[in-house]
PLY file of the C-alpha trace (Angstrom):
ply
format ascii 1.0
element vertex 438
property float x
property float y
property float z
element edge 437
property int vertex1
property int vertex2
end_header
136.96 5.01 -19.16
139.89 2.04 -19.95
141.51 4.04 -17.09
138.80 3.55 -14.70
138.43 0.20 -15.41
141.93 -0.70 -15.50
142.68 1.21 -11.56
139.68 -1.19 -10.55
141.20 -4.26 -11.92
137.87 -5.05 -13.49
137.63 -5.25 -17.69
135.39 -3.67 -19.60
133.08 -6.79 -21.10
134.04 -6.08 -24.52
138.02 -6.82 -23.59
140.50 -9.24 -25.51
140.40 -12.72 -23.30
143.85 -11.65 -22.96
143.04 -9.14 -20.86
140.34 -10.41 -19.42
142.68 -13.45 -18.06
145.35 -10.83 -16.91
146.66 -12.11 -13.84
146.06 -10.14 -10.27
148.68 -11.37 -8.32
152.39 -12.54 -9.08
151.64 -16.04 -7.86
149.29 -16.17 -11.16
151.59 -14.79 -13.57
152.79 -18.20 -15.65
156.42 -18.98 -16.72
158.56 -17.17 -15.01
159.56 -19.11 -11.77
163.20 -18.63 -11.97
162.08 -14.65 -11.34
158.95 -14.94 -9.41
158.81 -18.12 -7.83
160.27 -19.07 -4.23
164.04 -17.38 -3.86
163.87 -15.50 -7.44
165.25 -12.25 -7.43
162.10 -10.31 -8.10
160.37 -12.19 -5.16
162.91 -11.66 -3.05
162.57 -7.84 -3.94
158.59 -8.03 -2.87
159.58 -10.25 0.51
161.90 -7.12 1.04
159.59 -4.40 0.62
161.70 -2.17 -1.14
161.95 -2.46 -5.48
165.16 -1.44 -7.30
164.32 -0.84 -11.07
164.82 -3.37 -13.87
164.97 -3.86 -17.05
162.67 -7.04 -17.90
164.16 -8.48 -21.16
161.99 -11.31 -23.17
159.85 -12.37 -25.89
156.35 -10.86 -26.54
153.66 -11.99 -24.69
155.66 -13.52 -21.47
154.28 -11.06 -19.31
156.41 -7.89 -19.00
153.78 -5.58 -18.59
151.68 -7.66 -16.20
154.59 -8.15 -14.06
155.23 -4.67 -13.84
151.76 -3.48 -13.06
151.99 -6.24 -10.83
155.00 -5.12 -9.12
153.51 -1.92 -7.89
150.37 -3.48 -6.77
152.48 -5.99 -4.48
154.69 -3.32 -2.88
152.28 -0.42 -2.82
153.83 1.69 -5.86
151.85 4.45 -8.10
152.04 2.80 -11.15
152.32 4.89 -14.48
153.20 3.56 -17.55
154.45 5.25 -20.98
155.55 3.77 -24.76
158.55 4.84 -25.68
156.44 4.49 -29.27
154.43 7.18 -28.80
156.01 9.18 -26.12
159.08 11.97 -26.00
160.62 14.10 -24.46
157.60 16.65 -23.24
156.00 12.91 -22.17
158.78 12.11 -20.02
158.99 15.75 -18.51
155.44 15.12 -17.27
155.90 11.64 -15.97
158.95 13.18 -13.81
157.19 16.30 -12.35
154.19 13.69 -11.52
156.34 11.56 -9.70
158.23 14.33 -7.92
154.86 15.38 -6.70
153.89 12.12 -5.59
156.95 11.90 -3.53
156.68 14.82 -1.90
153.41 13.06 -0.42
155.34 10.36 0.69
153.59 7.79 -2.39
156.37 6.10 -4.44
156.09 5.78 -8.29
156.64 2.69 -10.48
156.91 4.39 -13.55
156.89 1.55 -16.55
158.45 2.22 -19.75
157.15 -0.28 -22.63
159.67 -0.76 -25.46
162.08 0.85 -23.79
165.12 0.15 -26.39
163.13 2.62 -28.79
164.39 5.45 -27.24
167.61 7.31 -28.25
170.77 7.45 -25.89
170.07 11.22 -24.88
166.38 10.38 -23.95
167.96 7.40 -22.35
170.41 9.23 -20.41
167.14 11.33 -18.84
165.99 9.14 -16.97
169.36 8.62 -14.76
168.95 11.95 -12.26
165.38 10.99 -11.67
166.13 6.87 -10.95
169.46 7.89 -8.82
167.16 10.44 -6.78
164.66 7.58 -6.00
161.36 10.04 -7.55
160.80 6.70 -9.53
161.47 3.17 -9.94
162.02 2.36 -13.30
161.03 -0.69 -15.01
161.65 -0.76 -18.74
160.45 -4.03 -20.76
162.59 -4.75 -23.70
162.17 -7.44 -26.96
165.63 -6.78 -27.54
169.26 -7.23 -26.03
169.87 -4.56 -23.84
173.45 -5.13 -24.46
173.00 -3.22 -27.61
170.03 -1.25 -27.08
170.38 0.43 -23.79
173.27 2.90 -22.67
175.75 1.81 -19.98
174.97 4.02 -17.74
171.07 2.76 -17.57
171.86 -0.64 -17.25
174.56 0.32 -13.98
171.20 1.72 -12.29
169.05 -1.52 -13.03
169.06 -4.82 -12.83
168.46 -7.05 -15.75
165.76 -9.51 -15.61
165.64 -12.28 -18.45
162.19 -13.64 -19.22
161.28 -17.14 -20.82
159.18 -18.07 -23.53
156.27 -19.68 -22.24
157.06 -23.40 -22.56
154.35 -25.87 -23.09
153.64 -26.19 -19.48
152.66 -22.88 -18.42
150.56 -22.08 -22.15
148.72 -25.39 -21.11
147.77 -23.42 -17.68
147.00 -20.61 -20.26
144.49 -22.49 -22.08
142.76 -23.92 -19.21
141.97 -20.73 -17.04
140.59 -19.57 -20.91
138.51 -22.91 -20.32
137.58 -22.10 -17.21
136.56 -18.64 -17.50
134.95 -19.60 -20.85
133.04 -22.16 -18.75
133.46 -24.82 -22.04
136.47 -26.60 -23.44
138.10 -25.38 -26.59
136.72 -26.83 -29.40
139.78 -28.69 -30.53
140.95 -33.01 -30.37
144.06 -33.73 -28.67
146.34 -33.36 -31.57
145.10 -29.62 -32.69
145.75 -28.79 -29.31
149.04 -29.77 -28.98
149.03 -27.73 -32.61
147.71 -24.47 -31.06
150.87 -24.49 -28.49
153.07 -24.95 -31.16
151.66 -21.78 -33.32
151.49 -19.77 -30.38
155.74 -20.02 -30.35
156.16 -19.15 -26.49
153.65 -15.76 -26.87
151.12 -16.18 -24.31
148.82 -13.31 -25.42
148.59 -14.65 -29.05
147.97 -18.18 -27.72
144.87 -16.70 -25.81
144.00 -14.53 -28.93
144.16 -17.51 -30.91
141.98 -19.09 -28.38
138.85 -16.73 -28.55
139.02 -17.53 -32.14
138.19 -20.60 -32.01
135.22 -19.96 -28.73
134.10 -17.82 -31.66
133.22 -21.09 -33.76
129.84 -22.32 -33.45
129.31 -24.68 -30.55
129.59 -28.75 -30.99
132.09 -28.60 -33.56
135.73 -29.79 -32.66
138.58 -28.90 -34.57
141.41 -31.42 -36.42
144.73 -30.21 -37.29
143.90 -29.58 -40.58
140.88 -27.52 -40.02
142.53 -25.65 -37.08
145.23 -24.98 -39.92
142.73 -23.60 -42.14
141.30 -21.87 -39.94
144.65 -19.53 -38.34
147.25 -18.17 -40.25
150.28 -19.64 -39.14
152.55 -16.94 -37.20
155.66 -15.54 -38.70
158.98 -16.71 -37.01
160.18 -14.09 -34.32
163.42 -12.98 -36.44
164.35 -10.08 -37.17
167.29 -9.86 -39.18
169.41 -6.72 -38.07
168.72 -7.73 -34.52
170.14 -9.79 -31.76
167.56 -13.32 -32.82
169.80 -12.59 -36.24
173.05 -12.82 -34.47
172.14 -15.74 -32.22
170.88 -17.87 -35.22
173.88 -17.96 -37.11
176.01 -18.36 -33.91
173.71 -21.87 -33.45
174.27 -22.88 -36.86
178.21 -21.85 -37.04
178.31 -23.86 -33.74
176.58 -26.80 -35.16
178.81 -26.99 -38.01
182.18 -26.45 -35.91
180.45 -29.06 -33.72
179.73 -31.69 -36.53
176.10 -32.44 -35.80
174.25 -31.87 -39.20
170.65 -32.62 -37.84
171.21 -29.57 -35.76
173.02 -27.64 -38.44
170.10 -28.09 -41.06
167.29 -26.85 -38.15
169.16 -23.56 -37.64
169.33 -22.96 -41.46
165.87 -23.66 -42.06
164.96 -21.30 -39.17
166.94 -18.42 -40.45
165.43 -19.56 -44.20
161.66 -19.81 -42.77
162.69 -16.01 -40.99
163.42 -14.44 -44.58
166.99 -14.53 -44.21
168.96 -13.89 -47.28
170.52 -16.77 -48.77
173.82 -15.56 -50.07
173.97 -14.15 -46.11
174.14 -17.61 -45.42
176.48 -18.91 -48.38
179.08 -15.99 -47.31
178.66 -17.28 -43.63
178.82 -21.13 -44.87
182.30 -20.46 -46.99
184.10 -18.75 -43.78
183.28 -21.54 -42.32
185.07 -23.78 -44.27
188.25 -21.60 -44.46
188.11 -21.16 -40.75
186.92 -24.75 -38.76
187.98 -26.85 -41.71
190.72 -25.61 -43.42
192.99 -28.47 -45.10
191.71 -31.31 -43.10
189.36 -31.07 -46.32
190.39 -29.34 -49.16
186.68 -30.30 -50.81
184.89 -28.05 -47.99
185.55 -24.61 -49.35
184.61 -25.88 -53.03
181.88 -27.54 -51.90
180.88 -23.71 -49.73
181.64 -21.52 -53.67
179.85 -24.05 -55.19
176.74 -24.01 -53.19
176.60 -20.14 -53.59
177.21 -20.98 -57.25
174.03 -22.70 -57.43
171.73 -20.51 -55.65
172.67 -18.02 -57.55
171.74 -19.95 -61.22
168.63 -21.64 -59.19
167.06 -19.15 -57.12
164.87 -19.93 -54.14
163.74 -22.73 -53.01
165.65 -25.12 -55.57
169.14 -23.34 -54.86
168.27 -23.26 -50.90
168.73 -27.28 -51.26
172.55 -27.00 -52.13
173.02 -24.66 -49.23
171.94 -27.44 -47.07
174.18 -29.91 -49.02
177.05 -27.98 -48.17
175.97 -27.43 -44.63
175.56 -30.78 -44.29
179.12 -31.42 -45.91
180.96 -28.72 -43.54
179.15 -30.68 -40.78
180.25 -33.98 -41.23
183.73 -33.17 -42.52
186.63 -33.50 -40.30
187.75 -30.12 -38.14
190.63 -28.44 -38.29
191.76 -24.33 -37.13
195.31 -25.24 -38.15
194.99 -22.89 -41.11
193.41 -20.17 -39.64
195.51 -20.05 -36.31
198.09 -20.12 -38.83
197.39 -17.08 -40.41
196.22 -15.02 -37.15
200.11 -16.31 -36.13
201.65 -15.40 -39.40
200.00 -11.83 -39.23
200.76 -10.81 -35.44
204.66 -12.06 -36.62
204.03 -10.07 -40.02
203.39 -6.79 -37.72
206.20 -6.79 -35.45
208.85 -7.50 -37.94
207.43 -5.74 -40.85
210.54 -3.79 -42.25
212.27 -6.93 -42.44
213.70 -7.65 -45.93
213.94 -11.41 -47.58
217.20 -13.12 -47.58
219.06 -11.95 -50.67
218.74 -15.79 -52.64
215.04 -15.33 -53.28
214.86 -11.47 -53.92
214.03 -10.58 -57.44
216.71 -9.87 -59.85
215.60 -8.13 -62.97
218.30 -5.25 -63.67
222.52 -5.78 -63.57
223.06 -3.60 -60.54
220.26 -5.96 -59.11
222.71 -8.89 -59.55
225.61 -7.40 -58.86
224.20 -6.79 -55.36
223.93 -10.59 -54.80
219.99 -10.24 -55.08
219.23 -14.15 -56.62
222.46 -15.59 -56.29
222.28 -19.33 -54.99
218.80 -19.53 -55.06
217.81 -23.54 -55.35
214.88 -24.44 -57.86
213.14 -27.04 -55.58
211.50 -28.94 -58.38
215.31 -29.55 -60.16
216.64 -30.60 -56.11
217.53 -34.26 -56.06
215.04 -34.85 -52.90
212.31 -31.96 -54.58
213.60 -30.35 -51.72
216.27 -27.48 -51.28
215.78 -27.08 -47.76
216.92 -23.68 -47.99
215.87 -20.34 -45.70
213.23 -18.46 -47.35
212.62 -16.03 -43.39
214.26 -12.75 -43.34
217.60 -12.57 -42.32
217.82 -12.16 -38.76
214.55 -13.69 -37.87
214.34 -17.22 -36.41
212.12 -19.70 -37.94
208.68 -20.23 -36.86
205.85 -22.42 -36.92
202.81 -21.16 -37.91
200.79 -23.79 -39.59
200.86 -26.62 -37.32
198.45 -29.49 -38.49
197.12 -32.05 -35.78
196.72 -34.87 -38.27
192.56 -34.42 -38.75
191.54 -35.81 -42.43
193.77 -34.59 -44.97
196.06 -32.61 -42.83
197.34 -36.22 -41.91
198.83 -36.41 -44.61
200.08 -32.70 -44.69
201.72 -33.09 -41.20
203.85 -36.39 -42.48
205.43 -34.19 -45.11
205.96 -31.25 -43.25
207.86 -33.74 -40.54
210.05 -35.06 -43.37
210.86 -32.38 -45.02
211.32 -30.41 -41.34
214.08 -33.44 -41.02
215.41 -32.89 -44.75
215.91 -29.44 -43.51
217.75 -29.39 -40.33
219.98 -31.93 -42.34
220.78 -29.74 -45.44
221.36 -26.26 -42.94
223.05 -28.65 -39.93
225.57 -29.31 -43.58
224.59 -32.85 -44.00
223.85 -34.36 -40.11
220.50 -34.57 -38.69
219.27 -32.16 -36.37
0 1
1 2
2 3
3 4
4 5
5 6
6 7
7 8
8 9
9 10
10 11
11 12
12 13
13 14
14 15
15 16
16 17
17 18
18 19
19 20
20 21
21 22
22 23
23 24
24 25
25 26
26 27
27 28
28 29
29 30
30 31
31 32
32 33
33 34
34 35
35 36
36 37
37 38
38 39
39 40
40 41
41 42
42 43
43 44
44 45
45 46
46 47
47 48
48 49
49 50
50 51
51 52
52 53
53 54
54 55
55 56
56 57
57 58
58 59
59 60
60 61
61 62
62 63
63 64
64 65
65 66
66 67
67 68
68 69
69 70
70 71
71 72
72 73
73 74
74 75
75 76
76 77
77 78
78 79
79 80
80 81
81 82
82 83
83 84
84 85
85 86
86 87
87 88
88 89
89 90
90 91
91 92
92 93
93 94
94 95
95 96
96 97
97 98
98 99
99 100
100 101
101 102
102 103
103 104
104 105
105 106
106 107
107 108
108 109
109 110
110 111
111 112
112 113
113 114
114 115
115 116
116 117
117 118
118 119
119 120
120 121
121 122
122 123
123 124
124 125
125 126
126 127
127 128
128 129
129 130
130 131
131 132
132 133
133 134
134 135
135 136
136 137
137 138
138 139
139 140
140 141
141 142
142 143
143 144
144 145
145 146
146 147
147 148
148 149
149 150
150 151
151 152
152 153
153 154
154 155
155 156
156 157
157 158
158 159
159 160
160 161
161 162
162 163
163 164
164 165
165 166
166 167
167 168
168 169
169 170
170 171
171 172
172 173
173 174
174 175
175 176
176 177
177 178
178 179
179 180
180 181
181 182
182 183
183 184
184 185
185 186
186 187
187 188
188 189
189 190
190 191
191 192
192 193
193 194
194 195
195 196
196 197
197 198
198 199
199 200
200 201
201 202
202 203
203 204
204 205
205 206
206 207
207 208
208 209
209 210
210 211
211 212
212 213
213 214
214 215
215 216
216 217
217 218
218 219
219 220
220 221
221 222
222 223
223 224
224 225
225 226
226 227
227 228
228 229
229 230
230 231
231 232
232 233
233 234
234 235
235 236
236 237
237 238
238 239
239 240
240 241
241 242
242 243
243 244
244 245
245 246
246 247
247 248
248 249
249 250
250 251
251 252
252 253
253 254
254 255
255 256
256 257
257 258
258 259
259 260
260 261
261 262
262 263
263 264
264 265
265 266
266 267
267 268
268 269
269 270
270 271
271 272
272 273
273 274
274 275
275 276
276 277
277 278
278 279
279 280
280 281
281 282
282 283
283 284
284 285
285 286
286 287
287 288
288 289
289 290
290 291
291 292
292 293
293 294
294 295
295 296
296 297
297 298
298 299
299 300
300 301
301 302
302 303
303 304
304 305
305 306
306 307
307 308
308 309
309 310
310 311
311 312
312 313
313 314
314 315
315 316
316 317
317 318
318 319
319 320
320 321
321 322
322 323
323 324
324 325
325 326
326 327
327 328
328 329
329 330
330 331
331 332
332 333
333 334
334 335
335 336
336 337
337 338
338 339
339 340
340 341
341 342
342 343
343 344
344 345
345 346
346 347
347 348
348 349
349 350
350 351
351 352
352 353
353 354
354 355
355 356
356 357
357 358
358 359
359 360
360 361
361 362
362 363
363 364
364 365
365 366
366 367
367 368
368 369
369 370
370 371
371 372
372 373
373 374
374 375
375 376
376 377
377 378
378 379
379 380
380 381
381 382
382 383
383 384
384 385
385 386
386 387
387 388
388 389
389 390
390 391
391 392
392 393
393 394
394 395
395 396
396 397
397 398
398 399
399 400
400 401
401 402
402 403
403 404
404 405
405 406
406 407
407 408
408 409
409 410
410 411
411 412
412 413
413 414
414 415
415 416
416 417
417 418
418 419
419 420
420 421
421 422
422 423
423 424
424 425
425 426
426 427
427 428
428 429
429 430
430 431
431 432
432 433
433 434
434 435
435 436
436 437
């Protein structure tokens, strides 16, 4: 009967507002402009007549599946639609054979694939004789990075199509055509409104879900922030911590440290902390970051990083979260420096080219007579005994030429660092030039 109802485009009375407000036409479909609107790629697919498939790629509730249904509607397409949740293989046998079928009576397919990431490569890989021979258009919809999710050879046979969460904007158009077709205003001040957008996080069906809630409430009684509080459960964060929100999190907050802005820094770490992310994930994260943006311009940093960890381990959550934020905000503010770390990615690459190289003979170990004999420790300097501190002597292998690895720029600390290393550079060429400078 759903069926029935759905091929009519009415709803059954009994329907979610959600679906009751579905749009029926792409000019009513909120949000998504840059796709839809005047010159968008999808558009221009309509004004053409002819669709290529797609993979739409966005949050939940931006409108993948009306856009799709939409789609077909606009440019005279069969639509059928599966779940990759509850379909397989036998499924997508039948959806084929259907669509073959069709074609053969000259009617083209739009065959929609919700979720389409949950299937496995090999499933994935059945769909590419079907798309290449034109029996359907595929349009797949997607919560996650198809990047990682969906095999290369899919994604050469469809575009991509990135979809915004709804901004402010479009869920206010939301929540006025719920007015509208509710024939009453929500029963909410100014301020709880504003509220509502905020819980709904970009997800235009749970804004409107959220919405029928509250046209459930008896009638003359407006809402405050406090009792619309009380009233909804406030929405988990969209993170997912093995996913790609997981990976683009602690990119922001990396970036916000390497960029010194600690306001920034401390929203991305209580994002991934209000997600459930593990906090000694984010001390680990926290310490490479002071080995690898701040390196000697200050010392402190990487201290400050083990310490931090330190002390959410004795504290636990949420006391021990606070020093994670200390050193965040530390790392942040500190002066920047890669000097270390380019150093060492330098030092390596050198390290594997010359590897069988053997140290100069004055600072090989001597322990045995034969040892000696050889010449392994003979004139070896002790620095700290030097007149200057400072032998000067080679300590490459023979028959490699000096390099620099660790080259300061003179941020914080490292000043400091880079005036000895120019003096005793000069002390050097002195001592091995026998005495002149150079």
């Amino acid at each position: 009967m759903s069926d029935l109802f759905e091929a009519s485009g009415i709803h059954p009375p009994d329907a979610p507002l959600a679906d009751r407000l579905r749009p029926r036409a792409l000019d009513e479909v909120v949000g998504q402009d840059h796709l839809l609107g005047e010159g968008g790629p999808i558009r221009r697919m309509i004004d053409g007549g002819r669709l290529g498939s797609m993979i739409l790629w966005g949050p939940p509730g931006t409108g993948k599946t009306t856009i799709a249904r939409l789609l077909a509607q606009a440019a005279g397409y069969q639509f059928q639609q599966i779940s990759a949740v509850f379909s397989g293989v036998a499924d997508l046998k039948k959806a084929f054979e259907t669509a073959r079928t069709r074609r053969a009576a000259g009617q083209s397919t739009l065959l929609f694939v919700d979720e389409i990431h949950r299937f496995n490569r090999a499933q994935q890989d059945g769909f590419l004789p079907f798309v290449e021979e034109g029996i359907v258009t595929l349009v797949g919809a997607t919560t996650e990075n198809p990047s990682f999710e969906l095999n290369g050879a899919l994604l050469s046979r469809a575009q991509v199509f990135v979809l915004k969460r709804l901004d402010d904007a479009a869920l206010d158009q939301l929540l006025a055509r719920a007015e509208a077709h509710m024939g009453r205003a929500l029963p909410v001040d100014a301020d709880a409104r504003q509220a509502l957008s905020a819980l709904a996080d970009g997800d235009g069906r749970y804004l409107l879900t959220m919405a029928e809630t509250l046209f459930a409430l008896p009638q003359g009684e407006t809402l405050e922030v406090q009792g619309l509080a009380g009233l909804l459960q406030k929405r988990a964060p969209a993170y997912d911590k093995s996913r790609e929100e997981h990976y683009n999190l602690i990119s922001a907050l990396h970036k916000s440290v390497r960029g010194s802005d600690p306001d920034a820094a401390l929203y991305w770490l209580a994002r991934m902390l209000n997600g459930g992310e593990d906090p000694l994930y984010l001390a680990r994260r926290i310490v490479r970051m002071a080995v690898e943006d701040i390196g000697e311009a200050d010392p402190l940093s990487i201290l400050v990083a083990n310490a931090a960890k330190e002390t959410y381990d004795f504290l636990g959550s949420p006391e021990g979260e606070l020093a994670i934020a200390q050193a965040v905000v530390h790392l942040a503010t500190a002066p920047k420096s890669t000097a270390v770390y380019e150093g060492y990615k330098a030092a390596a690459k050198a390290a594997r080219e010359t590897g069988s190289l053997m140290p100069p003979a004055h600072i090989r170990n001597a322990p045995t007579k034969l040892m000696k004999q050889l010449g392994y420790g003979e004139g070896y300097q002790y620095d700290p005994h030097t007149q200057d501190g400072f032998s000067g002597a080679n300590y490459f292998p023979d028959g490699m030429e000096r390099r620099t690895f660790y080259a300061p720029k003179g941020e914080g600390h490292e000043a400091k660092i880079r005036e000895r290393l120019d003096r005793w550079a000069a002390m050097r060429a002195a001592k091995q030039g026998g005495g002149t400078d150079g």
